[in-house]
N, C-alpha and C positions, 0 to 999 in steps of 0.2 A: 801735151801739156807744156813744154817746157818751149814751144813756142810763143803762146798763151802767153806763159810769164815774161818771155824777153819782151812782147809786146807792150805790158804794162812797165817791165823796167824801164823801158824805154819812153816811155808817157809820163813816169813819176823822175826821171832826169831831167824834162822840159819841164815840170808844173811842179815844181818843190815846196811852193808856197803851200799846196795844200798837204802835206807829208801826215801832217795829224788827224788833220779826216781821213787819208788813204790808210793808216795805219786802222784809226777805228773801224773802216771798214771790212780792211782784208782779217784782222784781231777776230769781230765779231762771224765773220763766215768761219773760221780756222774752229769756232766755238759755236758753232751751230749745227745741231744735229741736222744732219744729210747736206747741207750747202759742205762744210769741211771735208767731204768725199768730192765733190764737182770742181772745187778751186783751189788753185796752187800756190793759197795765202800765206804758209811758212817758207815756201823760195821768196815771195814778194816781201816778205817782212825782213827775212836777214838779206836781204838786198838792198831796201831802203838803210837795213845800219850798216854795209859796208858804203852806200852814197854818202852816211854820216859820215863816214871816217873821210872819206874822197875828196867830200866840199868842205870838210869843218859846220854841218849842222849842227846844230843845239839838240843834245840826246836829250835834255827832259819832255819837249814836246809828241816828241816819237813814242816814249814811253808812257806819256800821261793818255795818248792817243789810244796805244795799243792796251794796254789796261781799259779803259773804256768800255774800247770792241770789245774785249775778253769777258767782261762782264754782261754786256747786250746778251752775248749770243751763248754764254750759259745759260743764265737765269731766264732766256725766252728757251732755252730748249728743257730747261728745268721745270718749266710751266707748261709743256706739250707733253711734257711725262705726265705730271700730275694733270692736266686736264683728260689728255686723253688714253693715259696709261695703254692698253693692251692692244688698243687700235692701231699704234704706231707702229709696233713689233710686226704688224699684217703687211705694212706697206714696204715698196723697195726703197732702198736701197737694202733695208735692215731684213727685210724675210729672205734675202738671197744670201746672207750671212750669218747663220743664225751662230754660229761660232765666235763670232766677235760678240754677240748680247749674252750667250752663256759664258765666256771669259769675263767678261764685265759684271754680270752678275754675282757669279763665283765670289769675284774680286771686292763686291759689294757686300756680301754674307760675312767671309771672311776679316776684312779691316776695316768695315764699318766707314764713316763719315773719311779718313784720310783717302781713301779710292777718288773723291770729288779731289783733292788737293793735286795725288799723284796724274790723274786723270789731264789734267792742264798738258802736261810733259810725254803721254806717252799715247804716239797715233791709235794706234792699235785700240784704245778706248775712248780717246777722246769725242767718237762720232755718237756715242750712247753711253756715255756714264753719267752725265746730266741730263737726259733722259729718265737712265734710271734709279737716280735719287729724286726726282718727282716721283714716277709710280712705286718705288716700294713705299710714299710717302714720310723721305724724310722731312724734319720739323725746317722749314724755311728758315728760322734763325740758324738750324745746326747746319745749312746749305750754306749760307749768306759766309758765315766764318769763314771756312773751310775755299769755298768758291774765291772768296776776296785775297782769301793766302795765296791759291794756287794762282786764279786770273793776273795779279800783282807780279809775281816771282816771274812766271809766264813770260807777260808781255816784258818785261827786262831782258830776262836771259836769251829770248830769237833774236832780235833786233841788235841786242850787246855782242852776240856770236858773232855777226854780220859786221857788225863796225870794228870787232879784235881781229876777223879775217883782213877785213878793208886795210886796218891800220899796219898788221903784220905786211900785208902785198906791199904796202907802199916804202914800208920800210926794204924789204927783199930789193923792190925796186931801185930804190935809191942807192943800193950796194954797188950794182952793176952798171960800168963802167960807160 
């Protein structure tokens, strides 16, 4: 994997122009149930914000970008719950882990509608918690909320991590003589 991503960091340092599509894109995998287990979209995204801090980019495009993706790729895997609820849980990735859908569920019983918000921030649920507020059939406006807090918060805080590291390196750097 982490070949994989130096390949793409190394792609998005020559083609910078496109930063806000590469953000929506790797944003929306990072939030798509079963693609966010295959790609290594949170290296590639605080990557791209430590490039912010590197070249002096414009963080609001990066952010508007990744917000975006974050939204795609809940609300389409929010939609594979609710279309096809129980069918999903059959297939791999998710029937090889049934531990990850009983934490997430639990987690769903327990704290209701914040599970979709926390869910943004923590891997471990991220691959099926919008999943499973389609099939336990939460109400699409009480997804929409909740999804748009956590997606929003999201896409800032990986990318802002990335350009705080960037900007802290550079400063380290410039110390040394």
């Amino acid at each position: 994997m982490d070949v994989i991503a130096q390949t793409f960091i190394t792609w998005i340092e020559q083609n910078q122009a496109w930063l806000p599509l590469i953000m929506v894109v790797f944003a929306a995998a990072e939030t798509t149930a079963f693609l966010s287990i295959l790609i290594p979209s949170t290296a590639i995204l605080v990557a791209v914000g430590a490039l912010a801090a590197r070249d002096g980019i414009a963080f609001f495009p990066l952010w508007a970008g990744a917000s975006v993706g974050a939204l795609i790729g809940s609300f389409f895997s929010y939609w594979l719950g609710w279309r096809y609820g129980a069918a999903v849980l059959a297939m791999r990735p998710l029937r090889n882990h049934p531990e990850m859908v009983e934490k997430a569920r639990a987690a769903f019983v327990r704290y209701g509608p914040a599970t979709v918000l926390v869910g943004h921030f923590l891997t471990v649920f991220r691959p099926v918690v919008f999943l499973l507020a389609g099939m336990t059939g939460m109400a699409l406006a009480r997804f929409a909320f909740w999804n748009v807090l956590g997606a929003v918060a999201w896409a800032f805080l990986i990318p802002k991590l990335g350009q705080f590291g960037g900007d802290l390196l550079g400063w380290l750097w410039s110390l040394l003589p």
